[in-house]
C-alpha distance (Angstrom), angle and dihedral (degrees) to the residues before:
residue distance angle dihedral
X1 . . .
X2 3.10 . .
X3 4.23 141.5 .
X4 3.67 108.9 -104.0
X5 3.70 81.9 56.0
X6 3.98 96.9 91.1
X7 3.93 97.4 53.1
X8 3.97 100.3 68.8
X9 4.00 91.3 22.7
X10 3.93 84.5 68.3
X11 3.62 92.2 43.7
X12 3.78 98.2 51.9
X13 3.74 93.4 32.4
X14 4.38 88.3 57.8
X15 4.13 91.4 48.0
X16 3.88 87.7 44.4
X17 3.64 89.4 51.7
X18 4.14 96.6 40.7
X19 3.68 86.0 48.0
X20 4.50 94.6 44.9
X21 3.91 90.4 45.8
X22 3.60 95.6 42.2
X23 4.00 105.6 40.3
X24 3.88 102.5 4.7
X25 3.79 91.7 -108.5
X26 3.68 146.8 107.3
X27 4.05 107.8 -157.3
X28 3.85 127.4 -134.7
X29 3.50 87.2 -135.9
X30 3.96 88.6 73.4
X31 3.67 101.2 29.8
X32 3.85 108.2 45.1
X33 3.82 92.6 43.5
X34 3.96 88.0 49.3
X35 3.93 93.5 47.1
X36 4.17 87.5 51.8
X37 3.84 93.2 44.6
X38 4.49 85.2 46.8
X39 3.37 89.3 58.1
X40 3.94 101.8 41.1
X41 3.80 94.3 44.1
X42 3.91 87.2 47.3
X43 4.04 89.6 48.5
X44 3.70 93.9 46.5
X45 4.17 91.5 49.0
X46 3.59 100.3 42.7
X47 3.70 110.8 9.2
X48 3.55 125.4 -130.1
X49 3.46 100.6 -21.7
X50 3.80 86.5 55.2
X51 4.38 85.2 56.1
X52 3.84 84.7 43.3
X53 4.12 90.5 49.9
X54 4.05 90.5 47.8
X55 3.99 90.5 50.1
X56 3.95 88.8 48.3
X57 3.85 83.2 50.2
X58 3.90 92.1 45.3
X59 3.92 87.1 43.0
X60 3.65 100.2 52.0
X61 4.22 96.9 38.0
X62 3.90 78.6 55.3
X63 3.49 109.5 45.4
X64 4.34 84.0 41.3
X65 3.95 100.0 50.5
X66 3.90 94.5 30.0
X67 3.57 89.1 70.9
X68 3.50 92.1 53.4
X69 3.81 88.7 44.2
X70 3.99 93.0 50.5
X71 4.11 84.3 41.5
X72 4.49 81.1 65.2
X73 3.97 84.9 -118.6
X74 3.73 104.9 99.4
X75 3.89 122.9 47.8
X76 4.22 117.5 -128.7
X77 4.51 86.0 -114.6
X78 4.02 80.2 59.9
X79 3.99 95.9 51.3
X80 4.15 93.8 41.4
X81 3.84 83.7 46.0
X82 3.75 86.7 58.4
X83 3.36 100.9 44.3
X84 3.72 105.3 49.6
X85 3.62 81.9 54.7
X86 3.57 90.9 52.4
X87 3.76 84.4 55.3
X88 3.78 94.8 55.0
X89 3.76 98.9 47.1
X90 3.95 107.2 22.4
X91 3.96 128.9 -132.0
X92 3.38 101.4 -60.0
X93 3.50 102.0 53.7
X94 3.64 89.8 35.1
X95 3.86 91.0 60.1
X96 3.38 94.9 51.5
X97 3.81 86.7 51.6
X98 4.16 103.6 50.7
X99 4.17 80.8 57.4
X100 3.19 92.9 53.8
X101 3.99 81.5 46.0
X102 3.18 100.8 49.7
X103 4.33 97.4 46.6
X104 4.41 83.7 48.1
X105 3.96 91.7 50.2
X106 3.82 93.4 47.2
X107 3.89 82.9 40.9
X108 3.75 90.2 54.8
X109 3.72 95.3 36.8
X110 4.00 90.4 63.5
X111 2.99 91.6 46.2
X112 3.24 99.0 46.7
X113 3.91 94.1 51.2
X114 3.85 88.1 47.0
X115 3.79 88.2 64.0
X116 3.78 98.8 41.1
X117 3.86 90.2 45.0
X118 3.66 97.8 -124.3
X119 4.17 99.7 113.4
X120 3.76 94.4 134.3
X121 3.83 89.7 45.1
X122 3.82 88.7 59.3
X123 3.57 91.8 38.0
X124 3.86 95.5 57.1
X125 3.98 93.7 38.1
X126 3.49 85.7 59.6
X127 3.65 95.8 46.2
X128 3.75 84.8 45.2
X129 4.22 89.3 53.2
X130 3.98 91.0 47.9
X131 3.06 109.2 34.9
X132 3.55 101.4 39.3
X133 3.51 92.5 58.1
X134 3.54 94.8 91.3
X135 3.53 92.2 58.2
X136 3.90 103.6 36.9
X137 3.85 93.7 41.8
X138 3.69 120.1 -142.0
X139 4.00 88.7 -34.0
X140 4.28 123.9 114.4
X141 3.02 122.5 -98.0
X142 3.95 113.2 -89.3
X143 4.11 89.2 -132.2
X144 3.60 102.4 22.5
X145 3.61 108.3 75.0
X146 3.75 135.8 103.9
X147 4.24 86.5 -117.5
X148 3.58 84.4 69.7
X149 3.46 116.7 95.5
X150 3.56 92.2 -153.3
X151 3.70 105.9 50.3
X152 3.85 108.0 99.2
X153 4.51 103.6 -118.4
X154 3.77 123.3 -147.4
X155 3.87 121.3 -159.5
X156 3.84 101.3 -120.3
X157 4.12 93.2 -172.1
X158 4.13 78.8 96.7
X159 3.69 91.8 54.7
X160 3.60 87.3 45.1
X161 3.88 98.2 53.0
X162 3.59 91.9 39.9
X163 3.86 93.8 49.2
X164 3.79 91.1 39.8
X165 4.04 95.6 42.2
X166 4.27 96.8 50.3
X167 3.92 83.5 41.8
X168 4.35 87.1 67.2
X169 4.49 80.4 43.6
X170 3.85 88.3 55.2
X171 4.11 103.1 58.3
């Protein structure tokens, strides 16, 4: 949205990645104060239609990740994450960024399974998540959710920077 966007994305988006990897969590006292400051700093450079850009931004990282969150695959740090970045750089940047999300967290995910030695695992959970859909309806998974205990959890603030970060490279 606009160019002094970047600076204080990368800064939040490196704590909120530090703090995901390190205690599987993404604190309010980053996000919410980030979100505010996205839509003030938007306000103050382009008016209202800035503030109307950075609740588009809010609205659509929302409405995207809080399907995944009310799916039981995305945690609530993950969806404020996404919107107060929404709120810095709008919907149309911010589209362009949860693609490039969503290609580095299946990236990382295979990667990640590769290393812990459960490939087929992912492979089936997925197949499980797809193609149980049609059976299941838009319901979670009974196994697959972060409330399980037993579902293995990665920290998608990394996707999110890495989505979000190649998304300012791509304009």
């Amino acid at each position: 949205m606009h160019s002094i966007a970047w600076w204080p994305t990368l800064i939040v988006l490196a704590i909120a990645t530090f703090t995901d990897v390190r205690s599987c969590r993404i604190p309010n006292w980053l996000v919410l104060p980030f979100l505010v400051a996205g839509i003030a700093v938007s306000g103050w450079m382009h008016g209202w239609h800035g503030v109307g850009q950075s609740l588009l931004g809010i609205g659509l990282g929302t409405v995207v990740l809080g399907f995944f969150y009310w799916m039981g695959g995305m945690g609530m740090g993950d969806l404020k994450l996404c919107a107060a970045v929404g709120a810095w750089i709008g919907p149309a940047q911010l589209l362009v960024a949860l693609v490039l999300t969503g290609i580095a967290g299946g990236i990382m995910a295979l990667c990640w399974a590769i290393g812990g030695g459960f490939v087929g695992e992912l492979f089936s959970g997925t197949g499980d998540l797809i193609f149980g859909l049609r059976k299941r309806g838009l319901r979670p998974h009974p196994e697959l959710i972060l409330d399980n205990p037993l579902t293995r959890k990665m920290p998608y603030a990394p996707a999110i920077a890495i989505g979000t970060l190649i998304s300012f490279f791509s304009r």
